[in-house]
Phi, psi and omega in degrees: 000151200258134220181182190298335192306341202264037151239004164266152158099050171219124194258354185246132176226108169256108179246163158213131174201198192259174184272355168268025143291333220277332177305291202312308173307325183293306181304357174274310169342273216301316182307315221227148196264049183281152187279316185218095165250144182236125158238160179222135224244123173240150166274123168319329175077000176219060168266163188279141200278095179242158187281012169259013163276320197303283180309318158290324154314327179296304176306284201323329194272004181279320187256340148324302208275307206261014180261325172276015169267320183250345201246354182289132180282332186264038182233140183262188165318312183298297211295318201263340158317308198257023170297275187338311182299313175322310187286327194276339194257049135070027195254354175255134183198151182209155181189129151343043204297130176305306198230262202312144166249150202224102167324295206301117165296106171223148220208087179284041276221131174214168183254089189252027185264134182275150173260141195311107156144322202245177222265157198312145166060348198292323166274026167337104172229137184270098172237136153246153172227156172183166194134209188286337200260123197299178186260081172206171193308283239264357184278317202265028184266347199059022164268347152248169192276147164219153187265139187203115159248143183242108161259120180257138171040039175240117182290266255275033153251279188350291192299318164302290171271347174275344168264358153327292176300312172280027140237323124014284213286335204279324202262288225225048166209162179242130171294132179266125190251066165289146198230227190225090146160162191268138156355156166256172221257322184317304203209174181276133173276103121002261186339341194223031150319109190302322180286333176301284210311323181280344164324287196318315185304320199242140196300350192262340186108215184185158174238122264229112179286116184220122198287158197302222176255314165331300210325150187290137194264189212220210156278191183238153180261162175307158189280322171307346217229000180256342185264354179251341164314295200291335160287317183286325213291318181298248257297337182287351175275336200268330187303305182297329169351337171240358171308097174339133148309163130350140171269177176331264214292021176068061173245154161221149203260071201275162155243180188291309177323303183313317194308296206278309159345326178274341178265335185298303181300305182305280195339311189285358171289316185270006214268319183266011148265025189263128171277348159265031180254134188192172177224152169195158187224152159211184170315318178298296193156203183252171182224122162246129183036101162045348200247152169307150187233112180289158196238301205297170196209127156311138169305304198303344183272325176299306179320309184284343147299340186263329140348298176303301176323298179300325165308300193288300173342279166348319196284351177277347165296349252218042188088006170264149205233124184129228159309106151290292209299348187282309186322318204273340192273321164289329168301313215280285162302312131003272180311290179325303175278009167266336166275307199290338188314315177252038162240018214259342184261345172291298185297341189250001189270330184303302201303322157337299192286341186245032188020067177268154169274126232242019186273355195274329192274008194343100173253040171209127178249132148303201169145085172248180163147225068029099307210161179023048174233027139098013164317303196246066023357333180282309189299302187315320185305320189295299173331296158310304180347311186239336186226013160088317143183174215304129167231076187290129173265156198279120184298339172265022158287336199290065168204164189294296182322314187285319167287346146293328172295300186289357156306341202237331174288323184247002163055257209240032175255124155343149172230104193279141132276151169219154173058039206278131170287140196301318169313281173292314172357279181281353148313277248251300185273006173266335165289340165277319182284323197291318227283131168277000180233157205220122199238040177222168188257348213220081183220142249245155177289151189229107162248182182193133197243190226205154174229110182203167199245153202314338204255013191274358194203127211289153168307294179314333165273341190269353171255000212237334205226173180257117194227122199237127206203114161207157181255346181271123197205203193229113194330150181247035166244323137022021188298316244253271182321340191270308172291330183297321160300324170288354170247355153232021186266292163303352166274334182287331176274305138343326172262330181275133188249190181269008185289347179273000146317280207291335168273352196266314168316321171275341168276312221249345177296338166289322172310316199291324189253002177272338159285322196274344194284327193274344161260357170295326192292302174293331174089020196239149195270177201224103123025052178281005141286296205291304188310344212252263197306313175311319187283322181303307202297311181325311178288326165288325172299328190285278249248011186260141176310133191299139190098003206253100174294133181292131154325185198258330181258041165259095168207132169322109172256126151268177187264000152266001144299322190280344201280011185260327183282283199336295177286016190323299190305300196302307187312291189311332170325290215265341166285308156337294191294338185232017184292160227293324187279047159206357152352181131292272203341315187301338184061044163302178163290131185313324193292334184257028202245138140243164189240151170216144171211131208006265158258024162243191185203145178214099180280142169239124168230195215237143179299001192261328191265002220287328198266324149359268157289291176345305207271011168254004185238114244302151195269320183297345176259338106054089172227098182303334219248038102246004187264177199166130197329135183077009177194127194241124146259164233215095177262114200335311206296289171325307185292307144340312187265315181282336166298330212041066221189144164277160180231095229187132189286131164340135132329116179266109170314155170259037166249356176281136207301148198274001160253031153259068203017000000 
């Protein structure tokens, strides 16, 4: 019967099998005293050939192989030391496939230890095994049919199945780079994915093969090892997003540049199932995920952060088509309330308390617009900025539900959305921006950016969040201008470190609690963009070569400049709808008429139009108990303050006849 016994009394091991071997690889490990083992792990193939099946298969089967190397409870302390030892003098060796997937079981197994007395090589002994059955406990146990041929001491097999193998292992695999101590258990590193690392290593990249559609499918692999394949694979699909397909013949090309993009975008993927990411402030300063968060900064590393901003800020000068200065003026205010984002519950928890009106704290940010206008590069950029690099959470956490754990879970670390669809928003976000209380002491601001149009969102969420709405952007036949941005979005994030994060936190936290004890006293609310923007512009004037004017969109923001750009539309709306040729008086057509009578103002507009226009004009200016299809009321006070403007039937010359009203 066929068993474990046939890999003893061999002191040499070549295996190629599937990743549902690695219990067994461990126990020979730990069982059998070899001098020089080599396995190589192929991929079963019968997943669809995208290059995040590859990869994703690579990462599981890496931190797989070494949680089952270090973690057997039956192994002792010696043993697994010089396990350790093994890997480091190479005499342990594990690999990958890259490219081809690869089916064939072959099993190498040789003696080259001399018995005492006789001559150098005379005792050689030789096995092969092969056939179907992967290298695990339950294949070689003989409770399944399994197909198994053994050749002893036969060169012309030997010769046969080692060059197989070793063109398997020579062509198409990446050395897995296990390392000396065991994995956490939470999540796959990414970072040490075997074909990235040989990417990263080398100046040219590698190249990564993904078979066609034809290819022949393989085995199945454990279900453990399919289920975490299937957890790492979306993120890994969003890290490539921007990756070239496969060419015709299905090669692709990572580089180094490519690697760390790919890693980044995972790590922020997997970032919201991590149970320590959270901020928290005390008396002591702050702890990011439990560890104390050092503050101070060098100048000179803040200088070179404020270089980088600006270098980015610049790059919308660059091929983007519409508002530039507006754009950079909107990024600006952005950036500013997202550094400001995990002190943002100290101003709304101060207004709570004094039953202030709490609408001055925005603790939800839009950032929408138009597809290639720089949402998430702003947000990811930001992101580094401050937390060393982009931790996005997975939009289908985007429910009521979820977003309340994470509100409770990440205290004051931002919580990013990217790509949220116009559909879930408005599932998901109107019981949460409305809701005003706060059932934490420590709880964290929520952006997110959007690819949506100016009408996508009722007033009531739009007085309640910092909502940043732009058309300028970079044509999207633009290939040229689009890579030259992406090179240089990625060389700037490479250079920007947190010290000016860390440094805008030591200017602005005394300001900050010296503001809320003085508006708690006065009873009056605190400016968080002008406190947000005076403290960044300060800081960027201090670190620029002397004499060096700060751009037009380095300027101080308040929050009622922005909140006047937030309604820019619904004000153009209603101006339109009550400018002076659309009077009743004018003998316009009735559907194109106002009215203004005491405190009420009353538009007609045409029934095609009603719900349209309606749905651009703020809900609070509104007087429902008179509107009706084809006729919209106002209430006359409200529309005023928000026109900043009187609302009053035209002046009638006196010479006009008295049957034009």
């Amino acid at each position: 019967m066929f068993g474990p016994h046939y890999f003893s009394g061999f002191d040499t091991f070549r295996g190629l099998t599937y990743s549902s071997s690695m219990p067994m690889v461990a126990a020979l490990l730990a069982e059998h005293d070899f001098d020089d083992f080599e396995c190589v792990f192929g991929h079963p193939g019968i997943l669809p050939p995208e290059a995040e099946d590859i990869l994703a298969f690579q990462a599981v089967v890496r931190d797989e192989l070494e949680g089952r190397l270090f973690r057997r409870k039956d192994i002792s302390d010696a043993r697994r030391r010089r396990l350790y030892d093994c890997i480091e003098e190479g005499t342990v060796r594990f690999f990958v496939v890259k490219d081809t997937i690869a089916h064939a079981k072959i099993y190498l197994l040789s003696d080259t230890r001399v018995d005492a007395g006789c001559a150098a090589n005379s005792n050689v002994k030789r096995r092969v095994i092969a056939g179907s059955a992967n290298l695990s406990e339950r294949a070689f146990s003989g409770r399944q049919a399994e197909t198994l041929i053994v050749f002893d001491d036969d060169e012309t097999a030997w010769k046969h199945y080692a060059s197989q193998y070793e063109a398997v292992r020579d062509a198409s695999t990446s050395r897995l780079p296990v390392t000396d101590g065991p994995p956490p258990v939470e999540k796959v590193r990414i970072e040490r994915t075997p074909t990235l690392v040989e990417a990263e290593e080398s100046p040219n990249g590698t190249t990564l093969y993904v078979p066609t559609l034809d290819a022949e499918g393989g085995g199945i692999p454990h279900p453990a090892l399919v289920t975490r394949m299937e957890a790492i694979r979306p993120a890994i699909r969003r890290g490539m997003a921007g990756v070239p397909r496969p060419d015709r013949t299905g090669h692709l090309r990572l580089t180094p540049r490519i690697v760390k993009e790919i890693v980044q975008v995972v790590r922020s993927r997997q970032a919201e199932a991590a149970p320590t990411l959270y901020l928290s402030r005390s008396r002591d300063g702050f702890t990011l995920n439990g560890a104390p968060w050092r503050l101070t900064a060098e100048k000179a590393e803040v200088r070179g952060d404020v270089e980088g901003w600006l270098a980015f800020f610049e790059n919308y000068e660059r091929g983007f088509v519409g508002d530039v200065e507006r754009l950079q003026r909107d990024y600006f205010t952005f950036m500013c309330w997202f550094y400001f984002a995990p002190l943002m519950c100290d101003l709304r928890n101060a207004a709570l308390r004094r039953n202030a009106f709490s609408f001055d704290q925005p603790m939800f940010a839009v950032l929408y617009g138009s597809s290639n206008c720089g949402k998430t590069s702003l947000i990811e950029t930001l992101m580094a900025s401050m937390f060393t690099h982009p931790r996005i959470v997975d939009t289908q956490d985007f429910t009521p539900g979820k977003l309340r754990g994470l509100q409770g879970a990440y205290k004051r670390f931002p919580v990013v959305f990217d790509d949220v669809t116009r559909d879930r928003f408005n599932r998901s976000a109107d019981e949460f921006v409305k809701d005003e209380a706060i059932a934490f002491a420590e709880s964290p601001c929520f952006a997110l950016s959007m690819n949506a149009d100016a009408r996508s969102f009722k007033a009531e969420i739009v007085k309640r969040c910092l909502m940043i709405y732009t058309r300028t952007s970079l044509p999207g036949d633009d290939t040229v201008a689009r890579r030259r941005l992406q090179q240089s979005v990625a060389a700037i994030r490479d250079r920007i470190s947190t010290a000016l994060y860390r440094h805008y936190l030591t200017r602005i936290l005394p300001r900050l609690d010296d503001e809320v004890a003085g508006s708690c006293d006065a009873g009056e609310g605190t400016d968080a963009l002008l406190l947000s923007s005076t403290t960044l512009c300060e800081i960027f004037a201090e670190h620029v070569p002397a004499g060096t004017l700060l751009p037009g969109w380095c300027q101080p923001m308040t929050l009622a400049e922005y909140q006047k750009r937030a309604f820019e539309r619904p004000r153009r709306v209603l101006d339109s709808l009550l400018g002076k040729e659309r009077y009743s008086a004018e003998r316009r057509p009735p559907e194109q008429c106002w009215t203004a009578t005491g405190d009420r103002i009353t538009v007609a507009v045409s029934p095609i139009e009603f719900n349209r226009i309606r749905a651009d004009i703020p809900d609070w200016l509104l007087d429902d108990t008179a509107s009706a299809s084809g006729q919209i009321a106002l209430n006359r006070k409200l529309t005023e303050e928000f026109l900043n403007r009187s609302v009053r039937a035209p002046k009638r010359w006196a010479w006009w006849p008295s049957w034009r009203g």
